[in-house]
C-alpha positions as a Markdown table, in Angstrom:
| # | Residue | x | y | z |
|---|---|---|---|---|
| 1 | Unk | -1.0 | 13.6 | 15.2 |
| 2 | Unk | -4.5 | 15.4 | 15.2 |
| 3 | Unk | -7.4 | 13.1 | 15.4 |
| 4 | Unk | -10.4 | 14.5 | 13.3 |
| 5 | Unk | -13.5 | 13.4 | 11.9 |
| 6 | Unk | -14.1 | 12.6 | 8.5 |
| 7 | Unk | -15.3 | 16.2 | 7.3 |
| 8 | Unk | -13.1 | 18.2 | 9.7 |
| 9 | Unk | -10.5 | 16.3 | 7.4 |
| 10 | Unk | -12.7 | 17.4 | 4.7 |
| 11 | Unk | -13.0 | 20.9 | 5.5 |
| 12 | Unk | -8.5 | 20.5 | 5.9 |
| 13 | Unk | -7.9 | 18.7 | 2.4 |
| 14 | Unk | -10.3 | 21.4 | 0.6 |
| 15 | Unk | -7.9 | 23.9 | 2.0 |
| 16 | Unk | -4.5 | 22.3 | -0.1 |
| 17 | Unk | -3.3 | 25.1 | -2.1 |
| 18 | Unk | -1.9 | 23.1 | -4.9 |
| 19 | Unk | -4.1 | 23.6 | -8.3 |
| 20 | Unk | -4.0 | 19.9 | -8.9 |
| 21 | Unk | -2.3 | 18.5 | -5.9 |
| 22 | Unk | -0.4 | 15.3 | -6.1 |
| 23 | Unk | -1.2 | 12.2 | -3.8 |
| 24 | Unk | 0.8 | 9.7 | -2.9 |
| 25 | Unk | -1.3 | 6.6 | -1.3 |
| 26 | Unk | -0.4 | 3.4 | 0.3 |
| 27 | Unk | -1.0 | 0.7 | -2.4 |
| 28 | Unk | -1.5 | -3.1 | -2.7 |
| 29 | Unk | -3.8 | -4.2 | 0.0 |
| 30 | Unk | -3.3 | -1.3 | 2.0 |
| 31 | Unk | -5.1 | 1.6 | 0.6 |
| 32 | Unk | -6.8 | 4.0 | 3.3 |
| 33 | Unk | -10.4 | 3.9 | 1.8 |
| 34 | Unk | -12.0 | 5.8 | 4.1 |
| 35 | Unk | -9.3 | 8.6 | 3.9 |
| 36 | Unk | -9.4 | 8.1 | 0.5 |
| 37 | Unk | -13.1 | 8.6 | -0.2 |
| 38 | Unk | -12.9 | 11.7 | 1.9 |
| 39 | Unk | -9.5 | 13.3 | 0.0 |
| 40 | Unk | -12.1 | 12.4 | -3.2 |
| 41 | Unk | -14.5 | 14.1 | -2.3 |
| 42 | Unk | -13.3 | 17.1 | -1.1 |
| 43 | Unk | -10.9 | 17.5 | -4.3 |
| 44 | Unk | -12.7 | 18.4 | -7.5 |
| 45 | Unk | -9.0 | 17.5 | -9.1 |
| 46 | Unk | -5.8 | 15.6 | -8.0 |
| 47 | Unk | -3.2 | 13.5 | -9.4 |
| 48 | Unk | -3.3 | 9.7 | -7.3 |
| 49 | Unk | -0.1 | 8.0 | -7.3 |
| 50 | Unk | 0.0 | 4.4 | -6.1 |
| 51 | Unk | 2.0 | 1.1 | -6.8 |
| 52 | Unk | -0.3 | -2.2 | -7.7 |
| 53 | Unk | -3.5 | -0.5 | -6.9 |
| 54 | Unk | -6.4 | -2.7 | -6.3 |
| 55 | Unk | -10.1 | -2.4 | -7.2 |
| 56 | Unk | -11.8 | 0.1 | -5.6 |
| 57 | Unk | -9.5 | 3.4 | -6.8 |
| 58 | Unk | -11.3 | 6.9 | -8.1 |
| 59 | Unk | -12.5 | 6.5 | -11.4 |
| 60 | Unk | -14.0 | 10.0 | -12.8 |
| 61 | Unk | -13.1 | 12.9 | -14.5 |
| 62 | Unk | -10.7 | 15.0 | -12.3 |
| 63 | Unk | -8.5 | 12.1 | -11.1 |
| 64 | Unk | -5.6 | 11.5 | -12.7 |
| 65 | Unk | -3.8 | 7.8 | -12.1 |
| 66 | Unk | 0.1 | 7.9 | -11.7 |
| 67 | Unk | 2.1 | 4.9 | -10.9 |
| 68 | Unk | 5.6 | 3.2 | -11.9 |
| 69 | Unk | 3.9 | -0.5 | -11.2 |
| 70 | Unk | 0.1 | -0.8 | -12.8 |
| 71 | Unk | -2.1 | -3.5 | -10.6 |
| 72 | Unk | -5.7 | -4.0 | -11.2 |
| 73 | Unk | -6.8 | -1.0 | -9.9 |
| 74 | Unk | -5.4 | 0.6 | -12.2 |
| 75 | Unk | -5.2 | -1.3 | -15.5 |
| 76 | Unk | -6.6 | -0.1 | -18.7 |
| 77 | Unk | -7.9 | 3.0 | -17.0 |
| 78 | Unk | -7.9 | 5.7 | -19.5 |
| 79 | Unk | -5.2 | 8.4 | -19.4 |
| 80 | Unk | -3.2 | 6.6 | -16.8 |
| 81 | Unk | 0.2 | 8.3 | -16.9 |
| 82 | Unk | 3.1 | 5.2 | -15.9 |
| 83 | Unk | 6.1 | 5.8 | -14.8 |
| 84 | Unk | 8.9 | 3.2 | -16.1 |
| 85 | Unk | 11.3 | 2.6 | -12.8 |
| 86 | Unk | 12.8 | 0.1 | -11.3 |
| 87 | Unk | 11.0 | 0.0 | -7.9 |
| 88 | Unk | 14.4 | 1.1 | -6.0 |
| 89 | Unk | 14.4 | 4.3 | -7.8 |
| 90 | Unk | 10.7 | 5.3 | -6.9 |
| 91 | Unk | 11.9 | 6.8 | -3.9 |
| 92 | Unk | 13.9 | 9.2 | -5.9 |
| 93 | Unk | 11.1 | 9.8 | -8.6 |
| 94 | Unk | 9.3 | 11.6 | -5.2 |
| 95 | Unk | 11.6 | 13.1 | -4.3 |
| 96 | Unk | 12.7 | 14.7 | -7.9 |
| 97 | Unk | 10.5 | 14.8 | -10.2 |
| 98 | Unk | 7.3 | 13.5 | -8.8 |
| 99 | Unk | 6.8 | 15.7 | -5.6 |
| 100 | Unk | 3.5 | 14.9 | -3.9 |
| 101 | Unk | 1.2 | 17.4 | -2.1 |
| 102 | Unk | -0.4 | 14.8 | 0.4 |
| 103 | Unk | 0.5 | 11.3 | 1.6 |
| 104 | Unk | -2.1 | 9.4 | 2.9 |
| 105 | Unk | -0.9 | 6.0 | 5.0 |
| 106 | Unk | -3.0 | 3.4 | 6.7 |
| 107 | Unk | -1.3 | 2.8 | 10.1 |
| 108 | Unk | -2.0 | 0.8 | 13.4 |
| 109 | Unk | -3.1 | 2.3 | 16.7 |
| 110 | Unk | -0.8 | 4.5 | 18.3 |
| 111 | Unk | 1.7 | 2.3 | 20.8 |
| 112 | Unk | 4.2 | 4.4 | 22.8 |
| 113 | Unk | 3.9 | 7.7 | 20.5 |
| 114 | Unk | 4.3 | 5.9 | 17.4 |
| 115 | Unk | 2.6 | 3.8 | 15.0 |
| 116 | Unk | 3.3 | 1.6 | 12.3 |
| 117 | Unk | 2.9 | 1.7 | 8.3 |
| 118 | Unk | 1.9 | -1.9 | 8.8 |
| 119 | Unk | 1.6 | -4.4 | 6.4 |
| 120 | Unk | 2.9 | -1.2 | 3.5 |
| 121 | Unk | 6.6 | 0.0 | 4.1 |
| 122 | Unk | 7.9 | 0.2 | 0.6 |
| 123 | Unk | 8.4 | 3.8 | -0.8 |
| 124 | Unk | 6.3 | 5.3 | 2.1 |
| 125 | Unk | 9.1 | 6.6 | 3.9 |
| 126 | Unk | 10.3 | 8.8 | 0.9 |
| 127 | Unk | 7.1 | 9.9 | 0.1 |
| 128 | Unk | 6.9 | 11.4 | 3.5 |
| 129 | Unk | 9.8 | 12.5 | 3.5 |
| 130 | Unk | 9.4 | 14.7 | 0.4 |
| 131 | Unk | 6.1 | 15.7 | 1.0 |
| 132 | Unk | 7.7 | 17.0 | 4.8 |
| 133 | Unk | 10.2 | 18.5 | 2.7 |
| 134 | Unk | 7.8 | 21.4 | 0.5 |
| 135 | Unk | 4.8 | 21.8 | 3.7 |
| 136 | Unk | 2.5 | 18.9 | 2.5 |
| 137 | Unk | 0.4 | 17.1 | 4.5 |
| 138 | Unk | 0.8 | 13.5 | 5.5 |
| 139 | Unk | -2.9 | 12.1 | 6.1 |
| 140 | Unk | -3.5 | 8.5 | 8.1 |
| 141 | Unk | -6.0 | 6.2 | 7.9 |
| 142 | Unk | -5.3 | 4.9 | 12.2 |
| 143 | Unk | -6.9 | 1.0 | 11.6 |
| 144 | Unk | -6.6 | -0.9 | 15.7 |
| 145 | Unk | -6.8 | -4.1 | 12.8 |
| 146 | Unk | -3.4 | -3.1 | 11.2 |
| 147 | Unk | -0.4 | -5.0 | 12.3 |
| 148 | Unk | 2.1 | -3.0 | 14.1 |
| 149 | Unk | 5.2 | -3.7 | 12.3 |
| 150 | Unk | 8.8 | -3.2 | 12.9 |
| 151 | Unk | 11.7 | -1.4 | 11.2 |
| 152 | Unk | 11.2 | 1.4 | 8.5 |
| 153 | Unk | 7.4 | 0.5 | 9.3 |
| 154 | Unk | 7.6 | 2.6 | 12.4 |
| 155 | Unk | 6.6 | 6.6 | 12.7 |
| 156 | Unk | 6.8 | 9.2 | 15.4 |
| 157 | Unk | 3.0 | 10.3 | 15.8 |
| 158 | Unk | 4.4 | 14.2 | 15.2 |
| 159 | Unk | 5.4 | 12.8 | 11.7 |
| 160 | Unk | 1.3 | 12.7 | 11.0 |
| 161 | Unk | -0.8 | 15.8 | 10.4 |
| 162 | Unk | -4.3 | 14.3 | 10.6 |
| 163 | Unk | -5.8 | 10.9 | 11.7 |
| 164 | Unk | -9.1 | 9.3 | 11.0 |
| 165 | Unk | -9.8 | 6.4 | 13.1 |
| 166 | Unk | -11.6 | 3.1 | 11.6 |
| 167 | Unk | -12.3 | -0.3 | 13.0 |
| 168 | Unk | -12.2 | -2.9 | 9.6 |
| 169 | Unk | -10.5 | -6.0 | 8.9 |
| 170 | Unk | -7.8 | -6.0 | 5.9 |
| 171 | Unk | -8.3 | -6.7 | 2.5 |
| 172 | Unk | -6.9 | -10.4 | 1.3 |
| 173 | Unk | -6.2 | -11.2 | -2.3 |
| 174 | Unk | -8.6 | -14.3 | -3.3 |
| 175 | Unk | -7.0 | -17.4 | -2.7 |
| 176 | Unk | -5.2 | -19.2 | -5.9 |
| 177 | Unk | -5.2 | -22.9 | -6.4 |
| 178 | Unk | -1.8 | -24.0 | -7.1 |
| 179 | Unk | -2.4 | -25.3 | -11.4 |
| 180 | Unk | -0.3 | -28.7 | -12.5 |
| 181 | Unk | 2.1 | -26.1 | -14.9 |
| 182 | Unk | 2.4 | -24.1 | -11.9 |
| 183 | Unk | 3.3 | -27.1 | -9.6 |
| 184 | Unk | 5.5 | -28.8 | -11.8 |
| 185 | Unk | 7.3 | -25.1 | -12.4 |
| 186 | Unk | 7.9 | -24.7 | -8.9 |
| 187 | Unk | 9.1 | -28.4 | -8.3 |
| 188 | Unk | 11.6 | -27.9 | -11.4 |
| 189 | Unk | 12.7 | -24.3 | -9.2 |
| 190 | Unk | 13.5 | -25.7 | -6.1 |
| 191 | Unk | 15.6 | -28.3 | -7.5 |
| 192 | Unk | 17.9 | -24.8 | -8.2 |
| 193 | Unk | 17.2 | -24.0 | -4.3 |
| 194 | Unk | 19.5 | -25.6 | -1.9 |
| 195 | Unk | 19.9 | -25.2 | 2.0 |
| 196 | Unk | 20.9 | -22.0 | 3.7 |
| 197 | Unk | 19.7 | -20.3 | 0.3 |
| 198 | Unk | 18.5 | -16.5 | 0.9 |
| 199 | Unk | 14.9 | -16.0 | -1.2 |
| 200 | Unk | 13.2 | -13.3 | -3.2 |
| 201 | Unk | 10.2 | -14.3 | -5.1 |
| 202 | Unk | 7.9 | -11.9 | -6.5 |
| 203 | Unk | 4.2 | -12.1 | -7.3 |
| 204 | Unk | 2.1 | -14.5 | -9.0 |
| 205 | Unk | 0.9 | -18.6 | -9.4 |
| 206 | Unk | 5.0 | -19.5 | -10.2 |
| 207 | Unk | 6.0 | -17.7 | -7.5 |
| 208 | Unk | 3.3 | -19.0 | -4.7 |
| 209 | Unk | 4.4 | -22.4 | -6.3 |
| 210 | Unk | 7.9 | -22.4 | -5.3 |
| 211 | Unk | 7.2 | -21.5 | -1.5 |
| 212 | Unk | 5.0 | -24.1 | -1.3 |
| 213 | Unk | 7.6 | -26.6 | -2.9 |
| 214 | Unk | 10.5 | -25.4 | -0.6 |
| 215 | Unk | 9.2 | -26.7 | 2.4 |
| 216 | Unk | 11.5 | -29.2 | 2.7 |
| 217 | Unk | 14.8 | -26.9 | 2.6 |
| 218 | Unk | 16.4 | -25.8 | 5.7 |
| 219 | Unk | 18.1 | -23.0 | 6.7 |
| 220 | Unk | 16.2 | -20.6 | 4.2 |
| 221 | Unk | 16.1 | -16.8 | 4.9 |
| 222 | Unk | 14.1 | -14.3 | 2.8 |
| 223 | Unk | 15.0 | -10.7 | 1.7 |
| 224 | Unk | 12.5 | -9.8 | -0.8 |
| 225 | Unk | 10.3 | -6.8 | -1.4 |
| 226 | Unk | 7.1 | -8.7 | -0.8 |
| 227 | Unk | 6.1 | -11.9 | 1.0 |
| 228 | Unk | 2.7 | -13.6 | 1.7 |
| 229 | Unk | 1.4 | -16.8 | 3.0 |
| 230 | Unk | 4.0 | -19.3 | 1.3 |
| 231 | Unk | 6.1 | -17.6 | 3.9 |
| 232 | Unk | 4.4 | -18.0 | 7.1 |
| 233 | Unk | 4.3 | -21.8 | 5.8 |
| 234 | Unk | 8.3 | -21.7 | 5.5 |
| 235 | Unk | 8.3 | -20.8 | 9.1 |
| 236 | Unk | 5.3 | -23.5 | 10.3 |
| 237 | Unk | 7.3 | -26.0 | 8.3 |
| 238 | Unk | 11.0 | -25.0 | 9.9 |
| 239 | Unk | 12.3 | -24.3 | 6.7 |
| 240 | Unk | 13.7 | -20.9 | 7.9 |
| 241 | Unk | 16.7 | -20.1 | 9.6 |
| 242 | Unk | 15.3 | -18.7 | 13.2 |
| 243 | Unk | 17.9 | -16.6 | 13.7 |
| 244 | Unk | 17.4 | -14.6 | 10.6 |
| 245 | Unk | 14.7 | -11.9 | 10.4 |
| 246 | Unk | 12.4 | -12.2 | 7.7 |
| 247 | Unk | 12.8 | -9.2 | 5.7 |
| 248 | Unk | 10.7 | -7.3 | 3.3 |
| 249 | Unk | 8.9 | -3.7 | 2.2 |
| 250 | Unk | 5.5 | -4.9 | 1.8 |
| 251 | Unk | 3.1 | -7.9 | 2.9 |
| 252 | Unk | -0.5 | -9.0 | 1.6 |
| 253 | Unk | -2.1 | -12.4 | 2.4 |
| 254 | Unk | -4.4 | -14.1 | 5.0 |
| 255 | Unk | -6.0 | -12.6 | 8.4 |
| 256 | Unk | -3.5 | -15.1 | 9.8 |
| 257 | Unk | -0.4 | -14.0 | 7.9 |
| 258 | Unk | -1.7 | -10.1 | 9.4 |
| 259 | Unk | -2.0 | -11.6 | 12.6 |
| 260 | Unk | 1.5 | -13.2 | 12.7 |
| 261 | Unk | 3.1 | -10.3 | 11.8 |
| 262 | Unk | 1.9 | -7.9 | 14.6 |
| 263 | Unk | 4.4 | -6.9 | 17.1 |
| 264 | Unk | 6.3 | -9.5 | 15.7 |
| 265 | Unk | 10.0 | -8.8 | 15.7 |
| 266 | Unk | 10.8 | -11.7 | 13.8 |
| 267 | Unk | 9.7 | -9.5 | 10.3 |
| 268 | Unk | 11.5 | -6.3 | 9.6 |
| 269 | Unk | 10.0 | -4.4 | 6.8 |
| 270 | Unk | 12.5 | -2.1 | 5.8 |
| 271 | Unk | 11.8 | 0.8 | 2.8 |
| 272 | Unk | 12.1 | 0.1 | -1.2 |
| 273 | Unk | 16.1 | 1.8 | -0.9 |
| 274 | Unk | 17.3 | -1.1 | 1.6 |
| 275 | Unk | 15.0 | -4.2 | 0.1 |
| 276 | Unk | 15.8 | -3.3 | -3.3 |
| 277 | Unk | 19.5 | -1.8 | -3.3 |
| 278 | Unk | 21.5 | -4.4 | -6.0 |
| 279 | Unk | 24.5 | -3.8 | -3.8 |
| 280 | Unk | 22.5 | -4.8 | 0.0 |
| 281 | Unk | 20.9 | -7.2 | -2.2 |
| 282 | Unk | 24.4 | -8.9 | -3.1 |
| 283 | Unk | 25.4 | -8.9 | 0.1 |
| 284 | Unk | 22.7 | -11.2 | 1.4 |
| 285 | Unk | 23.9 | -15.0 | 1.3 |
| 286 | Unk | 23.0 | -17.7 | -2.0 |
| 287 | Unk | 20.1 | -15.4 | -2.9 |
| 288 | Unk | 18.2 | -17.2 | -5.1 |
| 289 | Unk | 15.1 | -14.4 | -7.2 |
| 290 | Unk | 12.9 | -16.1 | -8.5 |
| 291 | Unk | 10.3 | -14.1 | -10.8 |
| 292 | Unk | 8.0 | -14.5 | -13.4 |
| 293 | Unk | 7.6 | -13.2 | -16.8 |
| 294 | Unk | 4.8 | -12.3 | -19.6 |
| 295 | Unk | 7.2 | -13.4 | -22.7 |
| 296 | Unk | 11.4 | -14.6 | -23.2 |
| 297 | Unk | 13.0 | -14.8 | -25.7 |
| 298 | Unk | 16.0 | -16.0 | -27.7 |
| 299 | Unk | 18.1 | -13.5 | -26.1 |
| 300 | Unk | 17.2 | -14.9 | -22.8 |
| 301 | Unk | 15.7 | -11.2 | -22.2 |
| 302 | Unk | 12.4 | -11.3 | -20.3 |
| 303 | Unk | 9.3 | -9.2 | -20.8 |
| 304 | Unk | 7.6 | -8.5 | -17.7 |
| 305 | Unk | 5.6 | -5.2 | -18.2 |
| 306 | Unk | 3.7 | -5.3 | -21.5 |
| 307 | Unk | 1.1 | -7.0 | -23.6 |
| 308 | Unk | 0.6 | -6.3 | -27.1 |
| 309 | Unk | 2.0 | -2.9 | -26.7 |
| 310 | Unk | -0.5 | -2.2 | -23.6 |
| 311 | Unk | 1.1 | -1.7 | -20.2 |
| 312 | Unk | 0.3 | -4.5 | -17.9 |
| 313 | Unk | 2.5 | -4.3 | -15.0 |
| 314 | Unk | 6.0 | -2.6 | -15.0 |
| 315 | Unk | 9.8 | -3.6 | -14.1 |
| 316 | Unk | 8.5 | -3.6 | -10.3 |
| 317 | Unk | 11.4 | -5.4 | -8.5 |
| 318 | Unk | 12.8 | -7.6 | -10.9 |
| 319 | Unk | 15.9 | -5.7 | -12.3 |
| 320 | Unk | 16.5 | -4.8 | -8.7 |
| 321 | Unk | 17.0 | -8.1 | -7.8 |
| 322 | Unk | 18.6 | -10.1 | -11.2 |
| 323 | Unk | 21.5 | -7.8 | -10.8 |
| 324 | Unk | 21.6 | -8.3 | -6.7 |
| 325 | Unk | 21.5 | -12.0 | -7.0 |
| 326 | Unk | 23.9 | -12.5 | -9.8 |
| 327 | Unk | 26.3 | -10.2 | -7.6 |
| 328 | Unk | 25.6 | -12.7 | -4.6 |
| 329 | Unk | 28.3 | -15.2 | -3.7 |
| 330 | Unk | 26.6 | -18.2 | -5.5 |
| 331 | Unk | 23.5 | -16.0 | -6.3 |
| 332 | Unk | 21.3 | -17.2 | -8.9 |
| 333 | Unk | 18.7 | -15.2 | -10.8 |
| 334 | Unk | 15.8 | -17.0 | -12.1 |
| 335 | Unk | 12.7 | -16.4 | -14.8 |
| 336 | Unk | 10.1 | -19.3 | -14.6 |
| 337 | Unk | 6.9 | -19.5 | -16.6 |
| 338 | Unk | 4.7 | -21.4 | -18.3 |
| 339 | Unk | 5.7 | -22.6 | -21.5 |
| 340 | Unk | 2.0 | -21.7 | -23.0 |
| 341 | Unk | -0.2 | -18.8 | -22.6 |
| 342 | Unk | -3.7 | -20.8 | -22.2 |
| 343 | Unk | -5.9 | -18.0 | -22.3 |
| 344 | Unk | -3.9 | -16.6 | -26.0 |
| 345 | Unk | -3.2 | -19.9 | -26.9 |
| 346 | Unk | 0.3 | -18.4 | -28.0 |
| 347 | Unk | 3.9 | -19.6 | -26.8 |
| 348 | Unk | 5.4 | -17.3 | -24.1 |
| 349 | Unk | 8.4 | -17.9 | -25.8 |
| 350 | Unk | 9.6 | -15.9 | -28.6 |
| 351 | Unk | 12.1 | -15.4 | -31.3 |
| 352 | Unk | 12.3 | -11.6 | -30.0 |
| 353 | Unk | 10.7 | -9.4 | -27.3 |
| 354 | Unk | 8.2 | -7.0 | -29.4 |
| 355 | Unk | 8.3 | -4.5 | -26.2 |
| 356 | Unk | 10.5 | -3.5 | -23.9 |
| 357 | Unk | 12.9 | -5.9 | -21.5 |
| 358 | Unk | 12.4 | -6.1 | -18.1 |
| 359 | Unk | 15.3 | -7.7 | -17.0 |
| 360 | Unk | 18.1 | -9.9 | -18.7 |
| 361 | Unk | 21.5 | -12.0 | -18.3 |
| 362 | Unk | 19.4 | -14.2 | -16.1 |
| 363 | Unk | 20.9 | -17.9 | -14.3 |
| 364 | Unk | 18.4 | -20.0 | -15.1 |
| 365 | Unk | 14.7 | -19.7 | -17.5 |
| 366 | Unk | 12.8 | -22.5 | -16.0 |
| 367 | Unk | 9.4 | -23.5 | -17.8 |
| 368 | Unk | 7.1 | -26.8 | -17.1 |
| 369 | Unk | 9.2 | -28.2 | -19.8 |
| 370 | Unk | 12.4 | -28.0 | -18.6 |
| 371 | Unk | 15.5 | -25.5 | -17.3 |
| 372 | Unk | 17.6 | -23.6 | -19.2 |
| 373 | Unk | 21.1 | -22.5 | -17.9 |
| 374 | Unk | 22.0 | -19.6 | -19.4 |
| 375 | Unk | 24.8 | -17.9 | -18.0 |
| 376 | Unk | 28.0 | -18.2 | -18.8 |
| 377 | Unk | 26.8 | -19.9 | -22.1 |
| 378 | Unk | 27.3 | -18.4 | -25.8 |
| 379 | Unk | 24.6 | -16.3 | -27.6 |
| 380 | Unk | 23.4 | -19.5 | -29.8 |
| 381 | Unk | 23.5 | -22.0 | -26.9 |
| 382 | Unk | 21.0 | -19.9 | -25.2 |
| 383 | Unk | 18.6 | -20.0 | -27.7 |
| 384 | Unk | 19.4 | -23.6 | -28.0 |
| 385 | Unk | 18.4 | -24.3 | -24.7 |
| 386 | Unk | 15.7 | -22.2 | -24.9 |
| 387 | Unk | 14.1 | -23.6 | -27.2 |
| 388 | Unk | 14.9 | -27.1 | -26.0 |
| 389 | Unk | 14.4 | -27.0 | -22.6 |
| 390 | Unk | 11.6 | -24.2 | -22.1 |
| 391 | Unk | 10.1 | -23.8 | -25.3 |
| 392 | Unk | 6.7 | -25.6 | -25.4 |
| 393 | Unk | 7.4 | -27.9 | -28.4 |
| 394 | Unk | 4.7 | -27.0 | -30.8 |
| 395 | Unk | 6.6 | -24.2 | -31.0 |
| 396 | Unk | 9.9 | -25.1 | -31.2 |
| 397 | Unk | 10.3 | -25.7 | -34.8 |
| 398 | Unk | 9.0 | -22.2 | -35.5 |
| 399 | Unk | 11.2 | -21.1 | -32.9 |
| 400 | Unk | 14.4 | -22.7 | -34.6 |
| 401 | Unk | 13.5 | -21.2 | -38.1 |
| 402 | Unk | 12.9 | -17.8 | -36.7 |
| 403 | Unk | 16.2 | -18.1 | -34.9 |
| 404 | Unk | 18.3 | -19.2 | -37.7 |
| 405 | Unk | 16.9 | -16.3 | -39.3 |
| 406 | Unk | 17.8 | -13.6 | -36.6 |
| 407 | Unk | 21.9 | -15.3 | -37.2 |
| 408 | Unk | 21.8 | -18.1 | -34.1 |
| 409 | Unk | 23.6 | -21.0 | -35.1 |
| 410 | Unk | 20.8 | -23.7 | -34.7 |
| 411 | Unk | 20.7 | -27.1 | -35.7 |
């Protein structure tokens, strides 16, 4: 690993023979800026791949946005190209069909010839690995403020090209108070989470509601891709099992939550092909996924990616891990929303997904209103107790007429 400055990496990213290289960037709240800012402008085009990018991406003619997972950095850009992929198979997108020219990775300091990817694991270690593989350039972004993290987070300082050094706290997301649908979601969720349960939850107020309900479990363990603050709570609270590392691919939350983490061997972050492999992911005890959902519907299929045709997020971990948990010994996969859009004023439940389905044959749909177990029930009593028990109930009559007429048996 060369340090440089920020125009002798300049004068080295100009250099990239590739007519419209590819970039692959660490995403979520981990985004090299600086290194960033320099790769933008010393590259009149490139191609910028990222999962859940934040504000503050390139935005001007010559930059072209990739990504299989769209975050607000990203959404309703023009000409964004998405990639539909279940997170797991990222990885081998880079490596296949998505090679990329340049990876650029915020890190820690150096600590005995290595550093660490920090608070971003996730499909890092394949993008290195492909880039390695056709004579690209990996590119970091050396922050003394980024956690040194264990497991797949950890590189050989010879595995680095070029460093920048900075000196600048991490980003946070804002803080989200907990809503009364959210709360009462999350209460109705951990009545579905017993002791010695193993957790995934993704993002979002459903989600964040949940951790903060399970405090009084014991015994807990998490596998799951991500984790924030609701996690470090689990641990004040002794809800987790100690002997059990907390394992994940990616972390975002407080300045505490990034101080807990470093140099803590308690949290392993491990890459997307470990976190998210349905068969490691069965083999992890009672895992319990809990994620969240734009639409269901009388299928018990879930929307997750798209609104009104328009891409909003994408399948992100959520297939991954209904099929992991189902295969679990006394797994359960759950989808748990609000019964009511307020912002549309529309039910989130529907007689039948308009776009695609992000995951389906779920364990439980859990709304404010009620739960719904689905599995191992027949094709009319899951609409039945969809509409019953997670439906908000102005729109359950609609919701029984519209069913009757796609052939459920409804009374």
């Amino acid at each position: 690993m060369r340090s440089v400055s920020e125009s002798q990496l300049a004068a080295v990213l100009s250099g990239v023979a590739a007519d419209i290289p590819r970039v692959v960037v660490s995403g979520n709240f981990a985004t090299p800026h600086v290194a960033l800012a320099v790769l933008d402008g010393a590259l009149a085009e490139y191609r910028l791949f990222a999962l859940n990018a934040q504000p503050g991406m390139p935005d001007r003619e010559g930059v072209v946005l990739e990504t299989p997972f769209v975050g607000a950095g990203m959404r309703g850009r023009a000409g964004l190209r998405y990639f539909p992929s279940r997170l797991s198979l990222v990885p081998h997108l880079l490596k296949q069909t998505l090679p990329p020219d340049i990876v650029l990775v915020h890190t820690s300091a150096p600590v005995g010839g290595t550093v660490s990817l920090g608070t971003e694991v996730n499909i890092l270690p394949a993008a290195i690995e492909a880039v390695r593989a056709r004579g690209g350039l990996v590119v970091a972004q050396v922050n003394r403020r980024m956690p040194f993290t264990f497991g797949d987070a950890v590189l050989a300082d010879d595995e680095v090209d070029f460093a920048i050094e900075v000196d600048e706290p991490l980003p946070s997301p804002q803080p989200r108070a907990i809503s009364e649908v959210s709360r009462a979601i999350g209460a109705r969720v951990t009545d579905l989470i017993g002791d010695g349960a193993t957790l995934q939850l993704g993002i979002g107020a459903v989600p964040d509601a949940v951790l903060d309900a399970v405090t009084a479990r014991r015994g807990l363990a998490i596998w799951s891709e991500m984790f924030s603050d609701g996690v470090l709570a689990l641990e004040k609270a002794g809800s987790l099992d100690p002997v059990v590392p907390v394992t994940a691919s990616f972390v975002f939350g407080s300045e505490e939550l990034y101080r807990w983490l470093d140099r803590n061997r308690r949290v392993q972050l491990l890459r997307t092909e470990k976190t998210n492999d349905p068969g490691v992911i069965a083999r992890q005890r009672s895992l319990v996924s809990v994620n969240g959902a734009l639409q269901v519907d009388l299928y018990a299929q879930a929307n997750a990616s798209r609104v009104h045709g328009v891409i909003y997020s994408g399948f992100g971990g959520q297939t991954d891990f209904v099929v992991g948990a189902l295969h679990s010994p006394g797994g359960r996969a759950v989808i748990a929303l609000p019964s009511w859009h307020p912002k549309a004023d529309v039910s989130t439940v529907v007689p039948r997904l308009a776009g695609p389905v992000t995951s389906f044959q779920h364990s439980f749909i859990v709304s404010e209103q009620g739960v719904a177990t689905v599995w191992g029930r027949d094709a009319d009593d899951q609409a039945r107790l969809v509409i019953d028990n997670v439906a908000h109930p102005a729109a359950r009559d609609e919701l029984r007429e519209a069913g009757r007429r796609l052939g459920f048996a409804l009374p």
